[in-house]
NUVODREN-498753 format. One line per field, with one value per residue: residue in one letter; x, y, z of N, C-alpha, C, O in turn; chain; residue number from 1. Coordinates in nm, 2 decimals, always signed. Atoms other than C-alpha are relative to their C-alpha. Layout:
BEGIN
residu = c(A; ...)
n_c1 = c(X; ...)
n_c2 = c(Y; ...)
n_c3 = c(Z; ...)
ca_c1 = c(X; ...)
ca_c2 = c(Y; ...)
ca_c3 = c(Z; ...)
c_c1 = c(X; ...)
c_c2 = c(Y; ...)
c_c3 = c(Z; ...)
o_c1 = c(X; ...)
o_c2 = c(Y; ...)
o_c3 = c(Z; ...)
chaine = c(A; ...)
num = c(NUM; ...)
This chain:
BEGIN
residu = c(X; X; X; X; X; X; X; X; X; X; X; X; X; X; X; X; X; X; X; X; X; X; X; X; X; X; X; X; X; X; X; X; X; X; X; X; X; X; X; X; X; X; X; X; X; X; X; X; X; X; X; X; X; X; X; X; X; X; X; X; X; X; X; X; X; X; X; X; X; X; X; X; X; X; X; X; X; X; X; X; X; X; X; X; X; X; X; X; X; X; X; X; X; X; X; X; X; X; X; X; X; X; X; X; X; X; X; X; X; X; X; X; X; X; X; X; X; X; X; X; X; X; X; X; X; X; X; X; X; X; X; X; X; X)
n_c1 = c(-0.12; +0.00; +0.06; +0.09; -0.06; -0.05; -0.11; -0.01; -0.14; -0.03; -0.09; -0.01; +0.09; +0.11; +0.00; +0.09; +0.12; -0.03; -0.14; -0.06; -0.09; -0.08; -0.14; -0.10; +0.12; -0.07; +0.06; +0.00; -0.02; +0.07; +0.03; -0.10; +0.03; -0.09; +0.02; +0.05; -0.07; +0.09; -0.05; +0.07; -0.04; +0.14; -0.03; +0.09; -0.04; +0.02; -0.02; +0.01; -0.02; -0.02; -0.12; +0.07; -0.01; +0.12; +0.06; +0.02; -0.12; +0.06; -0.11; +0.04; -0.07; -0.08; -0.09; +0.07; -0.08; +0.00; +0.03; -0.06; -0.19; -0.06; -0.12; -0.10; -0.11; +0.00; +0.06; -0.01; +0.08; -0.06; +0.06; +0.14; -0.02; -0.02; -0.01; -0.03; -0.06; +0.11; -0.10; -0.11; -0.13; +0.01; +0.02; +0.16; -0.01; +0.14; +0.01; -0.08; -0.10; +0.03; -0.10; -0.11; -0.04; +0.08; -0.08; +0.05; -0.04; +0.12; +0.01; +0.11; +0.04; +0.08; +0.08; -0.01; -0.16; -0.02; -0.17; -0.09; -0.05; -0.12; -0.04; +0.04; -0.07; -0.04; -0.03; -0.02; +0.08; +0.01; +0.12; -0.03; +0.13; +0.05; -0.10; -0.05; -0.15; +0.03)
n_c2 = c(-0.02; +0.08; -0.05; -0.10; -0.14; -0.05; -0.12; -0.08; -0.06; -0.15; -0.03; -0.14; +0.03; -0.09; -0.04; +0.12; -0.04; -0.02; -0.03; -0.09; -0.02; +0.12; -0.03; +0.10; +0.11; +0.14; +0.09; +0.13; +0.07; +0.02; -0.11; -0.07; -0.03; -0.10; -0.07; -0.16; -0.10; +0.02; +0.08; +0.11; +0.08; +0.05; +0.11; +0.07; +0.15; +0.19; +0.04; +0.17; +0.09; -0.11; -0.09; -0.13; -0.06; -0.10; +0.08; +0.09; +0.04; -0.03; -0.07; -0.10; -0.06; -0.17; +0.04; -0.02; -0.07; +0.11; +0.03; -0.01; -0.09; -0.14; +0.01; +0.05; -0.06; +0.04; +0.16; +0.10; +0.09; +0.13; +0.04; +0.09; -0.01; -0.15; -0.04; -0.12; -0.03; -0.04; -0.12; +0.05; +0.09; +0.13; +0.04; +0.11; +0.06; +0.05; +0.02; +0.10; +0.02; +0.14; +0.02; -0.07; -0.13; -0.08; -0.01; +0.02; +0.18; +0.06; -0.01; -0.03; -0.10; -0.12; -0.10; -0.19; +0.04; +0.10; -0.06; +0.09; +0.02; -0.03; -0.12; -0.07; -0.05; -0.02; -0.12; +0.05; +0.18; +0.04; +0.09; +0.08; +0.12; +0.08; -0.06; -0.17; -0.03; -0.16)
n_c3 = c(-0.09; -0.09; -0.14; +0.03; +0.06; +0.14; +0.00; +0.09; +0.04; +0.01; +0.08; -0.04; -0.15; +0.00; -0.17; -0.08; -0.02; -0.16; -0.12; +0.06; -0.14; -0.03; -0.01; +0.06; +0.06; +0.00; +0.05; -0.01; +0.11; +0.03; -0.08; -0.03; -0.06; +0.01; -0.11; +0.03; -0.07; -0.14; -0.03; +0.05; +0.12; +0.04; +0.07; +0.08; +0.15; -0.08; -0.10; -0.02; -0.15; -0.09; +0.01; +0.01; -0.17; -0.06; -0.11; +0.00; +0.11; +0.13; +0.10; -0.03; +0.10; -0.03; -0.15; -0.09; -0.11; -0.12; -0.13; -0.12; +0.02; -0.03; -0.07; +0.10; +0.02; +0.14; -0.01; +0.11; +0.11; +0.08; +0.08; -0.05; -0.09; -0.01; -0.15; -0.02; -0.13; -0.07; -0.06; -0.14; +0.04; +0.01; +0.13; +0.02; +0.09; +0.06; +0.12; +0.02; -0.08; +0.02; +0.00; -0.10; +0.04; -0.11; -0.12; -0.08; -0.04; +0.03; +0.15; +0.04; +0.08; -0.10; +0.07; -0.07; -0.04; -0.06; -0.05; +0.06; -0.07; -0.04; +0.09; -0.06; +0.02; +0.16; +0.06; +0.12; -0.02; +0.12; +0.02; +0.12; +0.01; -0.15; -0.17; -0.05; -0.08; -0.04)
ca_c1 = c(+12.01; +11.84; +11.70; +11.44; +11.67; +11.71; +12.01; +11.96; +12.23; +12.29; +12.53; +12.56; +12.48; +12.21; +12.07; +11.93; +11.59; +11.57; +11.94; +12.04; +12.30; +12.55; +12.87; +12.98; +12.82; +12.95; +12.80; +12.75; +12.75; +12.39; +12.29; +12.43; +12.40; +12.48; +12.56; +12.41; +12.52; +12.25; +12.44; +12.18; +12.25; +11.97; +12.00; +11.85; +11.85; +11.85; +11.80; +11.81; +11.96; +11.89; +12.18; +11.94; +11.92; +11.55; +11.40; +11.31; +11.44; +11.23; +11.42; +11.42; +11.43; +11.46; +11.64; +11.53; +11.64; +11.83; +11.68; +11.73; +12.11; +12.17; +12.48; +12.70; +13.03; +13.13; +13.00; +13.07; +12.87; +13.01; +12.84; +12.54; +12.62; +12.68; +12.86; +12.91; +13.13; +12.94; +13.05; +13.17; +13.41; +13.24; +13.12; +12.73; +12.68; +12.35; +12.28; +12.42; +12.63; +12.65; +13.03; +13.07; +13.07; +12.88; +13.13; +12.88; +12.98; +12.72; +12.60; +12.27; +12.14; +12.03; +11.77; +11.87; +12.23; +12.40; +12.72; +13.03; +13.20; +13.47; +13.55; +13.54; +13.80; +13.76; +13.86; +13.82; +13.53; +13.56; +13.30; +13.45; +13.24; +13.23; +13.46; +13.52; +13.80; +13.79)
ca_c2 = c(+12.27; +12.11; +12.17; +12.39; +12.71; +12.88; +13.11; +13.43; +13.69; +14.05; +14.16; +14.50; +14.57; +14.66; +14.75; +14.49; +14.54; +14.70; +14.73; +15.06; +15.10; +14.79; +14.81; +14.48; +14.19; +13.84; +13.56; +13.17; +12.91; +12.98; +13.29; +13.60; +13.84; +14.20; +14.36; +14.70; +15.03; +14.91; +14.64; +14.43; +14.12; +14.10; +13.76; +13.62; +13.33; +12.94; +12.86; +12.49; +12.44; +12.77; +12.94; +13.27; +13.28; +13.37; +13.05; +12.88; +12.69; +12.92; +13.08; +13.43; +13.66; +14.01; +14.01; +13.94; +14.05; +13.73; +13.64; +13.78; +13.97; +14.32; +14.34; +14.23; +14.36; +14.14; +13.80; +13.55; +13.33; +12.97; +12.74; +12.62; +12.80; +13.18; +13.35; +13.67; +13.83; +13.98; +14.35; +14.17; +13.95; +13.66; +13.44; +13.31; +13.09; +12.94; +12.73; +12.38; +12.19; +11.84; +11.89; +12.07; +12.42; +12.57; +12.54; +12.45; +12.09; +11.96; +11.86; +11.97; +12.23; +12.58; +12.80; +13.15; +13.20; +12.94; +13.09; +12.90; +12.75; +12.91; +13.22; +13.53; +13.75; +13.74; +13.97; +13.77; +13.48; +13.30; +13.05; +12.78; +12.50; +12.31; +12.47; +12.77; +12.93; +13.26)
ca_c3 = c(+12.58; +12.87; +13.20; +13.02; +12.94; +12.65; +12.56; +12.42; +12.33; +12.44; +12.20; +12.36; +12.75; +12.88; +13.28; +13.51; +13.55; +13.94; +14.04; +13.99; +14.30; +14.27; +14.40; +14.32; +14.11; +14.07; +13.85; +13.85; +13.61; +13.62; +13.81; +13.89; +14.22; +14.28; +14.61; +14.66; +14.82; +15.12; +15.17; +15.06; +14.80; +14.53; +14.29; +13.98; +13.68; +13.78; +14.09; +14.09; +14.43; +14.61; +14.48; +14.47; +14.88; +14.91; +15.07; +14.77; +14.44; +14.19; +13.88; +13.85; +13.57; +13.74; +14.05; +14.39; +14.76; +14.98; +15.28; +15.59; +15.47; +15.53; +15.62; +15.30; +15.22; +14.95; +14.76; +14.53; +14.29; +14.20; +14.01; +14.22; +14.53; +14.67; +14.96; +15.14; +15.36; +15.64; +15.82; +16.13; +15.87; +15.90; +15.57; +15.49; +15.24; +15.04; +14.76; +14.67; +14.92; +14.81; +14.87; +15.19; +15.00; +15.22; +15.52; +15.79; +15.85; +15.69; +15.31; +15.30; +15.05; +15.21; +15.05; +15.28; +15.42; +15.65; +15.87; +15.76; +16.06; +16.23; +16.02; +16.17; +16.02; +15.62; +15.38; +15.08; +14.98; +14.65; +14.51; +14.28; +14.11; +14.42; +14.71; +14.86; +15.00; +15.20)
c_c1 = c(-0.03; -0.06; -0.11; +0.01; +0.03; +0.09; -0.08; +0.09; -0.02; +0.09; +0.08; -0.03; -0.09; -0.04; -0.07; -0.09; -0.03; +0.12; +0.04; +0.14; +0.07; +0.11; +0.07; -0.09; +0.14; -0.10; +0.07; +0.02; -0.14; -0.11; +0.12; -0.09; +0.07; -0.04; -0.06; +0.03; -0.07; +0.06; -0.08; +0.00; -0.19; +0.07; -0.10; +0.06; -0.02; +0.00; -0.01; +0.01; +0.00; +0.10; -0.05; -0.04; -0.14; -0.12; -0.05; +0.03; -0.08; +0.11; -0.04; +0.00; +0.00; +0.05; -0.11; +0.11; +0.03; -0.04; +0.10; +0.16; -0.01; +0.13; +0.15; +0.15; +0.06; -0.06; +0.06; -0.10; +0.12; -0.11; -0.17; +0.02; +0.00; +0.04; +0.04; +0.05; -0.11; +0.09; +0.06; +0.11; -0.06; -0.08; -0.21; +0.00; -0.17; +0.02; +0.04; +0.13; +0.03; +0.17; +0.04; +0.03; -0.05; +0.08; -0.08; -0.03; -0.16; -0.04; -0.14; -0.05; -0.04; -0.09; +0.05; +0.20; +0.02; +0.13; +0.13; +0.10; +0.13; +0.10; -0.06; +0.07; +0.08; -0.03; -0.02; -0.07; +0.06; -0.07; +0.14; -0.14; -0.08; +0.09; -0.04; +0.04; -0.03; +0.16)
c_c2 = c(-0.08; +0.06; +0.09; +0.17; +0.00; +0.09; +0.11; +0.11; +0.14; +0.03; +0.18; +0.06; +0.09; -0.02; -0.11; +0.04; -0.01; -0.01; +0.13; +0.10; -0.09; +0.06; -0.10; -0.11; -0.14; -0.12; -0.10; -0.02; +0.07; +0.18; +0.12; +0.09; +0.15; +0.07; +0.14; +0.12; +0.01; -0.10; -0.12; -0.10; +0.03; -0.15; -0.03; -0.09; -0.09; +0.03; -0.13; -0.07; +0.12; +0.10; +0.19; +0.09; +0.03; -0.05; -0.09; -0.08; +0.08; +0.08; +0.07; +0.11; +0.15; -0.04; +0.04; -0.02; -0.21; +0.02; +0.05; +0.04; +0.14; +0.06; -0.02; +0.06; -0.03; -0.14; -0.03; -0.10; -0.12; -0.07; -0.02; +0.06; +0.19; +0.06; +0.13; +0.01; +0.13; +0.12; -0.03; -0.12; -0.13; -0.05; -0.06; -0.03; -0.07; -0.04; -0.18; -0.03; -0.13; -0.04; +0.02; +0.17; +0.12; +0.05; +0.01; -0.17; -0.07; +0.00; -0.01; +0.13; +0.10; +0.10; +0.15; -0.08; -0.07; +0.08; -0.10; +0.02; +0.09; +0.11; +0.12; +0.14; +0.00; +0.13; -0.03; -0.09; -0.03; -0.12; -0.08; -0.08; -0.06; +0.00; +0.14; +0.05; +0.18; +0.04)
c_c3 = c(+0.12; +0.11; -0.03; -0.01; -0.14; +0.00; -0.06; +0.03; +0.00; -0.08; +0.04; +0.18; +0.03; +0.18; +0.04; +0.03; +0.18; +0.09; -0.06; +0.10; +0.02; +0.01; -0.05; -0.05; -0.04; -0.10; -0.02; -0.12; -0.06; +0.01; +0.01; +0.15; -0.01; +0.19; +0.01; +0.10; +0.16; +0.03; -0.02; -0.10; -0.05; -0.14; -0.13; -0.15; +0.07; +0.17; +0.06; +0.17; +0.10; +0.02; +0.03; +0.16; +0.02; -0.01; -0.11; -0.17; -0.20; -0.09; +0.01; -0.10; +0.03; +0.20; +0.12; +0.13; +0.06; +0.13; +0.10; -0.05; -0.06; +0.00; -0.07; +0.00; -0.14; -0.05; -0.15; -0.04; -0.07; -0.02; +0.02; +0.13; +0.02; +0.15; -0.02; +0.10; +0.09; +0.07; +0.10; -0.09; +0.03; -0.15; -0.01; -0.14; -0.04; -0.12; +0.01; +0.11; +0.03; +0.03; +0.14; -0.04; +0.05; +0.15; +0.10; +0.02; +0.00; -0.24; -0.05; -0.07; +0.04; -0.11; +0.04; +0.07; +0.10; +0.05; -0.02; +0.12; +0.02; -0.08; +0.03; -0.05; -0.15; -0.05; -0.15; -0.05; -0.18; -0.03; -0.10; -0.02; +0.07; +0.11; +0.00; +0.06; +0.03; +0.05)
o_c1 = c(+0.07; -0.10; -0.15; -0.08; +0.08; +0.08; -0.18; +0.14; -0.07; +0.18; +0.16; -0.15; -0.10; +0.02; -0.15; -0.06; -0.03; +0.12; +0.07; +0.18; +0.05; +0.15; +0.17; -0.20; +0.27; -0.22; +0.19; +0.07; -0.14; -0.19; +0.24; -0.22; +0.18; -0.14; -0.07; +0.05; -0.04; -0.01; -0.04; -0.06; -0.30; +0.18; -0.22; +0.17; -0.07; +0.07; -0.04; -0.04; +0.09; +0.12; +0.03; -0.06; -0.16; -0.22; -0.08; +0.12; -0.07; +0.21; -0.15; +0.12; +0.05; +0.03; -0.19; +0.23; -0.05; -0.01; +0.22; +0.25; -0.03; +0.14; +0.26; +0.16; +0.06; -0.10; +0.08; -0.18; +0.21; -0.21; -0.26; -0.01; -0.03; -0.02; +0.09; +0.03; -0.19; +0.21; +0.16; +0.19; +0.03; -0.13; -0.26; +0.04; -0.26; +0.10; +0.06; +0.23; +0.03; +0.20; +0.14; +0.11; -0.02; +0.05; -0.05; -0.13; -0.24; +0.00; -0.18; -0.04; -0.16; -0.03; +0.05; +0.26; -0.08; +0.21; +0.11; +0.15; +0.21; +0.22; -0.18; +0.02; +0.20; -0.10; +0.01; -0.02; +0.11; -0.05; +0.23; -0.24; -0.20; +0.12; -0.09; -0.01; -0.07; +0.18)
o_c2 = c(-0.14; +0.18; +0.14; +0.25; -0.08; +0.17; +0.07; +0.12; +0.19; -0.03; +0.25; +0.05; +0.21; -0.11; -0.18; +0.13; -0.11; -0.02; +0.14; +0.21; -0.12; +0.16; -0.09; -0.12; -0.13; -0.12; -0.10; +0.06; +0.11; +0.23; +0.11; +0.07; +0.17; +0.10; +0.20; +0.08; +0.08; -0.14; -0.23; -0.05; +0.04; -0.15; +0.00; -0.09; -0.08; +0.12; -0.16; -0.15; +0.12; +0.18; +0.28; +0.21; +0.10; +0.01; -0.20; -0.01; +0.05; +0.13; +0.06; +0.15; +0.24; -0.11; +0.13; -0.06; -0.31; +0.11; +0.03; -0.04; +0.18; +0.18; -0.02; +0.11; +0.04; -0.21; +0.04; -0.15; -0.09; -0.04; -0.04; -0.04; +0.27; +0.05; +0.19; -0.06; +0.21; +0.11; +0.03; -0.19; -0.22; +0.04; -0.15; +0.04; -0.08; +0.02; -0.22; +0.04; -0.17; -0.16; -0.01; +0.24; +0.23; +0.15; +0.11; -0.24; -0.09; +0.08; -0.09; +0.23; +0.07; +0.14; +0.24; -0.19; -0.06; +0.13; -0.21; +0.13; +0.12; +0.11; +0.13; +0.24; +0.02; +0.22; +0.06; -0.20; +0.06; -0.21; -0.01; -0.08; -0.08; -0.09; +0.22; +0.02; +0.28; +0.15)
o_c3 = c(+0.17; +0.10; +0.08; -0.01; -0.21; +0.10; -0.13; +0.14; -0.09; -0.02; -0.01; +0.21; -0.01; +0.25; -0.04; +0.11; +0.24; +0.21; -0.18; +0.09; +0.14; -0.05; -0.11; +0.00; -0.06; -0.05; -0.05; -0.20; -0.17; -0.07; -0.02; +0.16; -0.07; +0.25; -0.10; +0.21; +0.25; +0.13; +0.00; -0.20; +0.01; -0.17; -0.12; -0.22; +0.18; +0.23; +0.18; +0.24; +0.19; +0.11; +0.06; +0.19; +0.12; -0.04; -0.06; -0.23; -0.32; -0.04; +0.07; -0.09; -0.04; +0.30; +0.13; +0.13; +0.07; +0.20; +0.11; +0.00; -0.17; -0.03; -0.01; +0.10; -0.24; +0.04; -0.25; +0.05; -0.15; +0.04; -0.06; +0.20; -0.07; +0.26; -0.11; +0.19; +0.05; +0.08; +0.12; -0.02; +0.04; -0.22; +0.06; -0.22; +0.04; -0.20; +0.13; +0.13; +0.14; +0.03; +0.19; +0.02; +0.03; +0.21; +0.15; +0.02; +0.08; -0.33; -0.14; +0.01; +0.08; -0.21; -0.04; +0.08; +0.17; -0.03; +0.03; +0.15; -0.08; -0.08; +0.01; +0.00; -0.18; -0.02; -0.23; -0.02; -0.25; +0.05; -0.15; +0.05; +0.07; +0.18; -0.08; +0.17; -0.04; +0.10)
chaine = c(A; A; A; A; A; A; A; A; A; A; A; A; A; A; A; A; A; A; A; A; A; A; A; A; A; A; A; A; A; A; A; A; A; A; A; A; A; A; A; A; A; A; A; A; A; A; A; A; A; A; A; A; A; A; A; A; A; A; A; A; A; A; A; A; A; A; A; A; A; A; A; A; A; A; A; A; A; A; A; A; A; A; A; A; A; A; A; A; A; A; A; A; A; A; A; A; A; A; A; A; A; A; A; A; A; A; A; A; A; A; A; A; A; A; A; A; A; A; A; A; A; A; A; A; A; A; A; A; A; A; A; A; A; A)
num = c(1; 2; 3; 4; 5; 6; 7; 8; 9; 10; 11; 12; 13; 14; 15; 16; 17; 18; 19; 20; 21; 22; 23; 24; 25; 26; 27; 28; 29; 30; 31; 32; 33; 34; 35; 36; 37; 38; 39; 40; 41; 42; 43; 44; 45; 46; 47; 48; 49; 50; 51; 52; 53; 54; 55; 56; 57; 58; 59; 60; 61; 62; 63; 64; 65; 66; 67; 68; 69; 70; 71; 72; 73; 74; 75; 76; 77; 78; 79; 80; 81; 82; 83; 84; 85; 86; 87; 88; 89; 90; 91; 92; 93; 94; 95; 96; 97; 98; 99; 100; 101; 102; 103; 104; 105; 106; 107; 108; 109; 110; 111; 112; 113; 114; 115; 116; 117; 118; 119; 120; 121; 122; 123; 124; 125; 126; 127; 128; 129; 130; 131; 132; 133; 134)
């Protein structure tokens, strides 16, 4: 398949090993994350470009806490990337940002979350492939 993943197939579900308090979960192309009733994001799978938040580009196969974020409300997972709305309504973002998807005028890649210019009063984030619209 590539990149050095292999599929394999739950056919039935089963618990994520160390979340057992999600309120909301979201997953990537590659990754997935889940918020938790501490407000704390935890992440895991690929992490190619820091989509995982937690400083550095290792894959993960049981989930691990994002850097420095307490504070979450809600988040999205797009392809290579990952953001959250924060309790004062503002957005942080991490991961892949070769577009600008990050929203900190800038297209450099972030390992931990990055504050997304000028947004102060969201209610809503959404990850696409390579944007993201709050």
């Amino acid at each position: 398949m590539g990149a050095g993943y292999e599929i394999e197939y739950a056919y039935t579900p089963i618990g994520v090993y160390g979340i057992s308090n999600a309120v909301k979960i979201s997953s990537g192309i590659i990754h997935s994350c889940a918020l938790l009733l501490d407000n704390r994001i935890k992440c895991w799978g690929g992490n190619l470009s820091g989509q995982l938040g937690n400083s550095d580009t290792t894959n993960r196969i049981t989930p691990d806490y994002v850097t420095d974020l307490n504070n979450a409300i809600q988040i999205s997972a797009g392809d290579h990337h990952t953001c959250a709305i924060i309790e004062d309504h503002s957005v942080k973002c991490w991961g892949l940002n070769k577009y600008g998807q990050l929203g900190n005028d800038s297209t450099t890649d972030s390992l931990v979350p990055v504050s997304v210019f000028e947004i102060s009063t969201a209610t809503q984030v959404s990850c696409g492939s390579i944007h993201t619209c709050a």
